[in-house]
Steps between C-alpha positions, in 0.01 A plus 500: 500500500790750591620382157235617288472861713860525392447456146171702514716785642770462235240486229315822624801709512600405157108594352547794690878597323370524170177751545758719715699495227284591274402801702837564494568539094151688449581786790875527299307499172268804664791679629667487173207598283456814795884590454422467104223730492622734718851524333275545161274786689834674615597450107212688368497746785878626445415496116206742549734693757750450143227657283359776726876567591557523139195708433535747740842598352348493126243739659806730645645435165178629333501864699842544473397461107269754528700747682809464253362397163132720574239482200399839313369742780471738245094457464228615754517467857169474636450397852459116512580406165703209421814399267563144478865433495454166323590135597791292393668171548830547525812239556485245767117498502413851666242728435489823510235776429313783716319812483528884566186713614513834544438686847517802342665707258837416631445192749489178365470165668675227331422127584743220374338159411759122505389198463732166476413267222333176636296673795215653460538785751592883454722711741464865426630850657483841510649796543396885430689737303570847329490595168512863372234640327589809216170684561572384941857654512427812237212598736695473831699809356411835714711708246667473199814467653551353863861647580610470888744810430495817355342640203627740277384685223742759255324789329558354151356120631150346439299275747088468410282289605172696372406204289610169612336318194616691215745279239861449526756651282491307163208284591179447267174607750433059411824397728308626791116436431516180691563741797331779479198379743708410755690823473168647578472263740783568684542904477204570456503788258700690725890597533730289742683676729872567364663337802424323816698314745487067429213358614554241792281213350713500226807375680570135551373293822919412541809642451630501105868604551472799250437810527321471153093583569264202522130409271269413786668192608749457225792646655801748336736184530263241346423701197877568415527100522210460274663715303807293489291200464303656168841581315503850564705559795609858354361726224617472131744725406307869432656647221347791288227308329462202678196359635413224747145388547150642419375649274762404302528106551124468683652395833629667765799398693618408818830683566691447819844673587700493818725838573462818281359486192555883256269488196617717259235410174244279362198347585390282798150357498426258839577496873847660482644373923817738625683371816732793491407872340327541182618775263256561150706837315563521108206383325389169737160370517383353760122380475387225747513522852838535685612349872819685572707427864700852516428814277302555148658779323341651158738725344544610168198441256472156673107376523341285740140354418276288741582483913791485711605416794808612658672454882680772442445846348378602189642761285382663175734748347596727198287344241356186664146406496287235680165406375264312774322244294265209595544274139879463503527414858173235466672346133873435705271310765261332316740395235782375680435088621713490729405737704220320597643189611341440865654536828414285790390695824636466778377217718252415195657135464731244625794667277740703532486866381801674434 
């Protein structure tokens, strides 16, 4: 009897072995099919960190786009409208595109779209900018010419300002049609003042490292490197019958020049920027508007056409004369691109400005 208890024992731990064991192999089984799925979850999660990674940049990517390569902003600038700044795959499967919307005539917010090819989610952001508006800047003028210094007149010299929309010197009354409402506009049939100290708005929200005046928010210094950046660091030689920009080739120019620049003859036609002082004797022209960081001098029978303004003082002698026009000053803005390249504000994005 203790015999077969024996066995029975033996026999029941050996049935009972194999159903442990089995136990066994399916809670490894589980554990590895939990490990697998997780390790595939953690897969897909750091790819979609991958692609929103990915997309975020391409969105940062996108802005920057818009802030250095800008569409037109040549056309109207109504409140709320929107330019599409297109969408494009480029290398290594990113997306880019975005938007601009105005704020107003010279705000803009810009908002960058990425997108990484295989996901279907969008990053985007946004930052608001500045861009300068012709008719914006023309009107902030409270005189024909801003000077921070003296201003001097000689017997002999001419400055008017009795009819701020009349036509240039050499111009066909056509070259400034496209203008002549907003002239009204802005002076409303009556004379600007002939001087007036720089108006405080128009000076930049940080420091520009030149004494050269600012456009709104588009300081002395960043115009002379725009001006570098355009090709035309310094004017074209002015000989006796030379000519640089409208009316003669239909665009104005963006002129920059760091020191002293003496002008002696010719034409200029554009935004004409002087870091140093600005001398127009002989026969110059200069028709545009004119940013000059020490003194303007007219001397001679040298001509000025349009607006100026000057951190020094202004001085019109023997022969000079000074015309205070509207049209020339709103062409050299409104036909110069990059001058309206936008700036970002201040604390308006995640980038850095200047």
């Amino acid at each position: 009897m203790r015999a077969g208890l024996r066995a029975w024992r033996a026999g029941g731990r050996e049935g009972f072995a194999l159903p442990l064991l089995l136990v066994l192999l399916l809670a490894l089984t589980l554990l590895g099919v939990g490990t697998l799925l997780l390790a595939r979850r953690e897969l897909m999660a750091s790819k979609a960190y991958l692609h929103a990674a990915r997309s975020s940049l391409a969105a940062r990517g996108a802005l920057a786009r818009g802030i250095l390569a800008p569409p037109d902003l040549s056309g109207p600038r109504a409140r709320d409208s929107v330019v599409s700044l297109g969408f494009a795959w480029i290398g290594d499967g990113l997306g880019l595109g975005g938007s601009l919307r105005w704020l107003g005539s010279e705000l803009i917010f810009l908002q960058g779209e990425g997108r990484s090819r295989g996901w279907p989610g969008t990053r985007t952001q946004g930052a608001v900018a500045w861009s300068l508006d012709p008719v914006t800047r023309v009107a902030s003028f409270g005189a024909g010419v801003e000077v921070d210094g003296d201003f001097r007149v000689s017997p002999g010299a001419t400055v008017s300002s009795e009819d701020p929309g009349a036509i240039p010197e050499g111009w066909s009354p056509e070259e400034c049609l496209g203008f002549g409402r907003v002239i009204d506009s802005i002076f409303s049939g009556t004379p600007l003042p002939l001087t007036g100290t720089p108006s405080p708005s128009d000076w930049p929200l940080w420091g520009s490292g030149s004494d050269l005046p600012a456009l709104g928010l588009l300081s002395g210094e960043e115009i002379l490197e725009r001006a570098g950046e355009s090709g035309a660091s310094s004017p074209p030689t002015f000989g006796t019958s030379s000519t640089s920009g409208c009316p003669g080739s239909g665009d104005p120019i963006l002129s920059g020049h760091r020191g002293d620049l003496d002008m002696s003859g010719g034409a200029f036609c554009g935004l004409l920027a002087v870091e140093g002082d600005l001398t127009v004797h002989g026969d110059a022209l200069v028709q545009g508007l004119i940013l000059v960081g020490g003194n303007l001098e007219l001397r001679g029978a040298g001509r000025v056409e349009g607006l100026a303004r000057v951190s020094g003082s202004l001085w019109v002698d023997e022969s000079g004369i000074f015309r205070i026009l509207g049209c020339p000053a709103l062409r050299a803005l409104s036909g110069i691109p990059a001058l309206r390249k936008p700036i970002l504000l201040p604390g308006g994005s995640g980038f850095p400005v200047h």
